[in-house]
N, C-alpha and C positions, 0 to 999 in steps of 0.2 A: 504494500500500500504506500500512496504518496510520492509516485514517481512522478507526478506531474503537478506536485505543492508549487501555489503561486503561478501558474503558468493559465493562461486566457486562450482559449479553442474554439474555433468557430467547424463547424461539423456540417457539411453539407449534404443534404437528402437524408435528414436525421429522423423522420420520421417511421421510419419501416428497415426491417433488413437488416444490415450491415451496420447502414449509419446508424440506427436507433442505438446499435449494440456497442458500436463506436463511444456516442456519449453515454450511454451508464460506463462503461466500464472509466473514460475519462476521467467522471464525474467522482468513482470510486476513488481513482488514483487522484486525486484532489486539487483536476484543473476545474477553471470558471467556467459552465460549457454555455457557449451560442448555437443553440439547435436552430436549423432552419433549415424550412421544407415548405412548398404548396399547400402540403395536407396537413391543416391546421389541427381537424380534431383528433390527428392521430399522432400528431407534434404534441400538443399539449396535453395528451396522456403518457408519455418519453417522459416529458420535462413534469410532469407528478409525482411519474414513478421515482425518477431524482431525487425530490425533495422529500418524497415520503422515507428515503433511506438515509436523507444529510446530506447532499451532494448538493450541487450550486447550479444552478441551470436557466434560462430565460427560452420561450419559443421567439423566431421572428421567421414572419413568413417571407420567402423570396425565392421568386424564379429566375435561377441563374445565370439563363439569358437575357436577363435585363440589366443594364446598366446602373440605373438609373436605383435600382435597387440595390446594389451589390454597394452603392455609395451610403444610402443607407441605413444597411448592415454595419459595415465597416464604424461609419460614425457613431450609433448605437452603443457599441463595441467599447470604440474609443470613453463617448462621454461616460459609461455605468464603469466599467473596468480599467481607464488606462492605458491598455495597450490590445496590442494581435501578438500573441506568440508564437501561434498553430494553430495552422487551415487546412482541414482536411475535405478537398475537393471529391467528395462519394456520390454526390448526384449523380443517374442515367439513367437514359432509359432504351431500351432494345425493342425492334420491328423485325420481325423475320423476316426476310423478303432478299430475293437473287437480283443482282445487277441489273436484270431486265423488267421485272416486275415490280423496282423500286420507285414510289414515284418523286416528283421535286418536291412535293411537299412531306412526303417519310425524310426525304434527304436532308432536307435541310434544318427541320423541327432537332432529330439527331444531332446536327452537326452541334447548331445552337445550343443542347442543352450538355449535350458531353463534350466538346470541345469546346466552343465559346465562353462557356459555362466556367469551366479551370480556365480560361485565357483572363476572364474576367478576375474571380478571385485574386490570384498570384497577382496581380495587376496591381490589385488595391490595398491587399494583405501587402506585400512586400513595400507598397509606401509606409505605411507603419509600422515594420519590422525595420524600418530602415533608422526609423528614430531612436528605437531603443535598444539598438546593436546585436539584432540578429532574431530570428525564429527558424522555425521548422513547417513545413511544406510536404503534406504528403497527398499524392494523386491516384488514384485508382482507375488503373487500368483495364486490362482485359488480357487473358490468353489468347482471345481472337485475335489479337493483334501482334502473335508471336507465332502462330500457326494458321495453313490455310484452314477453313471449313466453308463450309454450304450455308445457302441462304440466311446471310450475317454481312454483306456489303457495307453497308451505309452503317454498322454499329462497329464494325472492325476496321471501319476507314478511321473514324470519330476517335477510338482507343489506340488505332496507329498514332493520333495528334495528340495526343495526351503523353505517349511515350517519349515522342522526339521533344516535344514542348518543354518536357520534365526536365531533361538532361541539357539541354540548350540552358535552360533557366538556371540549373545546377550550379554551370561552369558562368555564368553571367554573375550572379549572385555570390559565390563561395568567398571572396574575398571581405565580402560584407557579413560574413558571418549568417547566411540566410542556406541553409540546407534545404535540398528538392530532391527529396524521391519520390517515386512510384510503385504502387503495389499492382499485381497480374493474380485477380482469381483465378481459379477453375469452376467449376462447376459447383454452386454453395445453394443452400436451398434456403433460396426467400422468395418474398410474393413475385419478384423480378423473373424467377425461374421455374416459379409454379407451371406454369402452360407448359414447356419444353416436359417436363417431367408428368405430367398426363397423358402426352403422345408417348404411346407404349413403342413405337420403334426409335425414337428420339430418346425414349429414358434409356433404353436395354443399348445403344450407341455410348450414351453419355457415361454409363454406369461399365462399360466392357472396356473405354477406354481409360480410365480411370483407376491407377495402379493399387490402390490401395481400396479394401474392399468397401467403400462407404465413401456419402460424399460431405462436403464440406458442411460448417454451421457457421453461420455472424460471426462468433466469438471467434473461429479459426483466421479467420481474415484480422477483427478487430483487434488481438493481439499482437499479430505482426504492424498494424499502423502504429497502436501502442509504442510499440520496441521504436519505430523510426520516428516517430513524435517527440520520442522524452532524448533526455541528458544523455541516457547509455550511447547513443547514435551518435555521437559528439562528434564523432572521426567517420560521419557515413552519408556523403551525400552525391546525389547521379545515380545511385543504385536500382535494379530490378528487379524486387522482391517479390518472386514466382510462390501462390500460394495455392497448389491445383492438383493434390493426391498423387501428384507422380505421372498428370494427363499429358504435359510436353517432355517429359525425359525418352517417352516410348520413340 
């Protein structure tokens, strides 16, 4: 407990999944957390469950591809807490759809919310990290964007920019004391992945490639941001923290 005493966390798409699991467990380790997501009543039941155990928590809603909003967040942030220490970019959302069948407007909604989405963040976060001498930056990728697969175009384009964006930003920032990594799930079962996992020949795919006999949970993810969010990472930034049962070593 307490790896993240004093430290201010703004947690993107905290309302469900990952990110929900993201700030409890933050919240445990004894950061300030900024939950924010769309889905208001599913956000401010996160940030209850928070408080009903002592953790420190605020909902603010905001869709990441907005500007306009992402300012403020940010200021919010600023004027209750102080500063931005760590922003964890977990927002997306995935269309299944092949290159052909994908249309401009799958394309670009995508684009917006998982690329634009972290371009924005880092954008605004790393002006405030910049004042008070450094933060931690962690972006959530995708193994689609390490490996080819099927009807995943426009969601494994999106996680291709989050990868290169990460590591570009990395080496931009390092000197400033501002660390950028990126996390690459596998296959984790949240509401995001509920559909793929009702198609019986999609589960039995998912599930045969996938080296280890079971598939992931939030928390399996959420610890690994953990590790690169806190102090321990001190010496760890540009990285590609593969977190996917064994599904890309095959």
């Amino acid at each position: 407990m307490g790896r993240l005493n004093g430290k201010v966390a703004i947690i993107t798409g905290a309302a469900s999944g990952q990110g929900a699991c993201e700030a409890e467990i933050f919240a445990k380790e004894g950061a300030k957390v900024v939950a924010v997501d769309v889905q208001m009543d599913l956000l401010q039941q996160v940030v209850s469950d928070i408080r009903d155990f002592g953790g420190e928590a605020v909902a603010i809603r905001l869709d990441v591809s907005s500007e306009e909003e992402w300012k403020k967040v940010i200021e919010h942030t600023v004027e209750n807490y102080g500063q931005v220490d760590i922003l964890v970019n977990n927002a997306g959302v995935i269309i299944s759809n092949n290159i052909e069948n994908c249309t401009s407007d799958e394309w670009n909604k995508i684009q917006n919310i998982n690329s634009t989405g972290v371009y924005l963040g880092m954008k605004y976060a790393i002006a405030e990290m910049l004042k008070t001498g450094g933060g931690s930056i962690v972006n959530i990728s995708s193994i689609d964007s390490l490996v080819g697969g099927s009807s995943s175009a426009a969601y494994a384009a999106s996680k291709g920019s989050v990868r290169s964006l990460s590591r570009h930003t990395a080496i931009d920032y390092a000197k400033s004391n501002i660390r950028v990594n990126s996390v690459f799930p596998g296959y984790i079962i949240t509401p995001m992945t509920a559909e793929q996992l009702t198609d019986d020949d999609r589960s039995e795919y998912i599930y045969s490639q996938t080296a280890l006999p079971y598939l992931g949970n939030p928390e399996d993810v959420a610890y690994g941001v953990l590790y690169l969010a806190s102090d321990e990472a001190k010496f760890v930034t540009g990285t590609e923290l593969v977190i996917d049962g064994g599904f890309t070593a095959k």
